[in-house]
N, C-alpha and C positions, 0 to 999 in steps of 0.2 A: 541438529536440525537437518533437514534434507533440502533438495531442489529437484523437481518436476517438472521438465517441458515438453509441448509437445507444438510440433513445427506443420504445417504445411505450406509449399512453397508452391511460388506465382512468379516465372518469368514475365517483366511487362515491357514493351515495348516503347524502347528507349526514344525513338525520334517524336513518338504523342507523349510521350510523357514528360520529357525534359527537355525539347526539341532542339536536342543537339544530335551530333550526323553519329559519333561512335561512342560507345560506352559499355554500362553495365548497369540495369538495375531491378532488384528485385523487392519482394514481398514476402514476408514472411509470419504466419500465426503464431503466437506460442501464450502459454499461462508460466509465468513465473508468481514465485511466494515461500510463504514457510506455513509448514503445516497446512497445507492445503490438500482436496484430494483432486483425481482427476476429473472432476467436472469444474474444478476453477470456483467454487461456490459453495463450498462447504470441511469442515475438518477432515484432516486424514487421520489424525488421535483426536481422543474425546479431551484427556485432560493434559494442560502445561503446567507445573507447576511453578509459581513467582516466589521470591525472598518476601518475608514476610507472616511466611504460614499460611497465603493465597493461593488458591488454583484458580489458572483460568481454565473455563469449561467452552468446548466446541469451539476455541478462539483459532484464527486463522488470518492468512493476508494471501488474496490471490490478486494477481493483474492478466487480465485477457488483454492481447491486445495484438495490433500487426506493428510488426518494426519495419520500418521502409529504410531501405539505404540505395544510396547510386552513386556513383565512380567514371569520370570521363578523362582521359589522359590522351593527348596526342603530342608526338614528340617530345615525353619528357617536361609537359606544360601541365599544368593543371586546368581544364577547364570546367568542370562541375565536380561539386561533391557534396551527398546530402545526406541524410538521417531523418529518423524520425520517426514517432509511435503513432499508429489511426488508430482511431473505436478505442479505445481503452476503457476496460471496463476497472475500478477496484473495488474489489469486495473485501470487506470485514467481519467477523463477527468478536466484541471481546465481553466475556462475561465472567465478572469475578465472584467468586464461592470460597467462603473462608474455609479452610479446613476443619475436618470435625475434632471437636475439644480447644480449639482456641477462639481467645475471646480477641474481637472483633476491636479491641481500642484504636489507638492513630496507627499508621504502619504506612509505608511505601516503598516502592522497590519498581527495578527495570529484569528487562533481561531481550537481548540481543539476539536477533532472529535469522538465521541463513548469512554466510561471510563470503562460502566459494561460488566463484561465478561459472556458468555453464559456457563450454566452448563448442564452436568447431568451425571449419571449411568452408569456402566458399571455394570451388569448383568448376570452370567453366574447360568444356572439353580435356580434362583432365591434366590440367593446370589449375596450380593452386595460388587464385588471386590474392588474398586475404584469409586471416584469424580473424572472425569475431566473437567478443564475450558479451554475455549477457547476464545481469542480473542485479537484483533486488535487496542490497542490505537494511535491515528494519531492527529497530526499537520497539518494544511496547512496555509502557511503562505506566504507575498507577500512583493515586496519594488519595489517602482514606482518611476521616478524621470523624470520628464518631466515637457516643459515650460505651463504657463498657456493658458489656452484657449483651443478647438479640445476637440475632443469624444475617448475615450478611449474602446477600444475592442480587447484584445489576448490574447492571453494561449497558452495554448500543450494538444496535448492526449498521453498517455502513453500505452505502454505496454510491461511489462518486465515478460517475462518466465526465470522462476529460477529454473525451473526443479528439481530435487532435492534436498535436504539440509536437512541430519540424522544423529542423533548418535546416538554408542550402545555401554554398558557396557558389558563385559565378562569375568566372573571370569577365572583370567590365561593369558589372551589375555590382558585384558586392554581396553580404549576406540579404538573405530573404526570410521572414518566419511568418510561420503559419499557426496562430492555435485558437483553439476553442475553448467557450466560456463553461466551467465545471460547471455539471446540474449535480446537486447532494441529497439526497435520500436519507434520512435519519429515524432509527424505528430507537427508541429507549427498553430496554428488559427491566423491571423490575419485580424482584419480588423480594422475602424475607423481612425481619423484623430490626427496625433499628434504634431499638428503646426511646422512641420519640423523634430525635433528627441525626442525619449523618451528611456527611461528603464526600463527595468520590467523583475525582478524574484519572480518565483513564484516555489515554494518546497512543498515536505511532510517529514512528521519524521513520518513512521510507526514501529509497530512494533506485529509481527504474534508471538503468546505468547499462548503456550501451559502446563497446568499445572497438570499431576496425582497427586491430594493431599496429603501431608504428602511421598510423594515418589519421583517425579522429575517435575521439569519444562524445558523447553528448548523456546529459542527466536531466531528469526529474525529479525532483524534490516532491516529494506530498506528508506534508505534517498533520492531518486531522486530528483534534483533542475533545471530548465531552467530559464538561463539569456536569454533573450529577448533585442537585440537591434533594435528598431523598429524606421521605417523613413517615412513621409510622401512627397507626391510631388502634392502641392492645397490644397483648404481649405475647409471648410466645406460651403461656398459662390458659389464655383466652381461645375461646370457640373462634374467635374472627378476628385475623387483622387484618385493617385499611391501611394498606401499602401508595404511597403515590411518589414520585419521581418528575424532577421538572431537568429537564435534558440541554441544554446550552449546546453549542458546534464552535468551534474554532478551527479555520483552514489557514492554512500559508502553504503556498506552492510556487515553486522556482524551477528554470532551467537555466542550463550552461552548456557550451559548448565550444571544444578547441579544435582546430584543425594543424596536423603535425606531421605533414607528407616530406618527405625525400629523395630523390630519384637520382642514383648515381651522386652528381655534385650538384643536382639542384635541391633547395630543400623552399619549402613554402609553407607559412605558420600565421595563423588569424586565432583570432579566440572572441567569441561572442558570450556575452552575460559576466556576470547572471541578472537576470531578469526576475521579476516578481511577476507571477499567472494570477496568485488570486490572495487575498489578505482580508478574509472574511471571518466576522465576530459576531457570534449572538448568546447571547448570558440566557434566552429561556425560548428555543428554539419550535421544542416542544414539549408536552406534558403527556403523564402515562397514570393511570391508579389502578390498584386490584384491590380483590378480597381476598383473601391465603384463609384457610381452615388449617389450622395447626394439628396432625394427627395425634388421637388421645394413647395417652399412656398405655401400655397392656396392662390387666391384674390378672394379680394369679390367687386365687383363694382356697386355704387347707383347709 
């Protein structure tokens, strides 16, 4: 798997922003993910293939989003230190397609998406304040349970803005957080033929992981999972089938966050979380049906 990002940067002015007298802090754009392309919004490969004898088609996981961080030291003290994601968009798409010549019976399988994390510099007048890493290790993973025979094809596309979600240390104050309530967007894909009924949940286990070295990390946790109860009406013999899918969501989202500064012989250590963002359940979220026209056989007649 690969990693993608793409940065632009925003000095912002430390005394309206944090209203402390000296510091550092900035803004920064990027899209992390796996298999994603550069608009953050769609596959960079068409197809991934899962254990099982599954392909996922067009499946991808991108996060837009700005990471904020600041830093204020005087004499060897700590007096600010913050993190954190704005606007965050996550995109999904997962759609599973059994492979052609395998039958469709129970099966499920994971597979582990992006591991190494993006680094670099932070810079100021050519002095090098901080390493920070970035990035996104993901799961996607599936559980199918349906009778043998019939073509198997559905998923979900996702899209959860999480807007928010920062902490900041301040000496005196203590920790502060900021976050926003996820809005979810769930579209269900279904098509293909499931010789009467099937089941299929398909999840990810992400997690948006930001690290200043030897000074603090902060995470995101985002679990989204769709049960899929999917029902056919015909076969794949048949001029028509009535496809329909009833799509359930399942969210769990957490952060955490350690602070683990040092300076000379002073060192200074807090740890916030983890915290639970969101712990949201719906067994029939929403519903989807089609028509599929099965293409006819070719003949060849001598």
């Amino acid at each position: 798997m690969f990693l993608w990002c793409q940065f632009r940067s925003a000095v912002l002015n430390a005394k309206k922003t944090l209203g402390i007298a000296r510091g550092v802090s900035q803004s920064r754009h990027f899209c992390v993910g796996a298999n994603q392309d550069e608009t953050c919004a769609a596959a960079r490969n068409a197809k991934l293939p899962l254990p099982g004898g599954i392909s996922c088609q067009g499946c991808y996981v991108g996060a837009e989003t700005d990471l904020y961080y600041a830093l204020n030291v005087t004499r060897l003290r700590l007096e600010n230190i913050g993190i954190g994601l704005r606007s965050t968009l996550l995109r999904s798409t997962l759609r599973l397609v059994e492979d052609e010549g395998k039958s469709i019976g129970d099966r499920n399988g994971s597979l582990s998406l992006l591991q190494k994390p993006f680094e670099w510099r932070l810079k100021v007048a050519g002095r090098v304040l901080f390493d920070l890493k970035i990035s996104m290790p993901t799961q996607l993973y599936y559980d199918f349970k349906a009778k043998e025979g019939g073509h198997a094809d559905a998923g979900a596309q996702l899209l959860i803005d999480m807007g928010t979600n920062e902490v900041q240390y301040t000496r005196g104050k203590g920790w502060e957080h900021r976050r926003d309530k996820a809005k979810i967007t769930l579209q269900p894909k279904v098509a293909g033929d499931y010789n009467a009924g099937a089941h299929l949940t398909v999840g990810l286990r992400s997690s948006l992981q930001v690290e200043i070295q030897n000074m603090l990390w902060f995470r995101v946790n985002v679990a989204p999972e769709v049960p899929l109860v999917l029902t056919s009406v015909g076969t794949s013999q048949a001029d028509l089938i009535h496809t329909c899918g009833v799509a359930g969501l399942n969210l769990d989202a957490s952060h955490e966050a350690d602070i683990h500064v040092k300076f000379h012989n002073h060192s200074f250590n807090k740890h916030w979380g983890p915290k639970v963002d969101a712990n949201y359940h719906n067994e029939s979220a929403v519903s989807k049906c089609v028509d599929i026209h099965p293409p006819k056989p070719s003949l060849l007649m001598v």
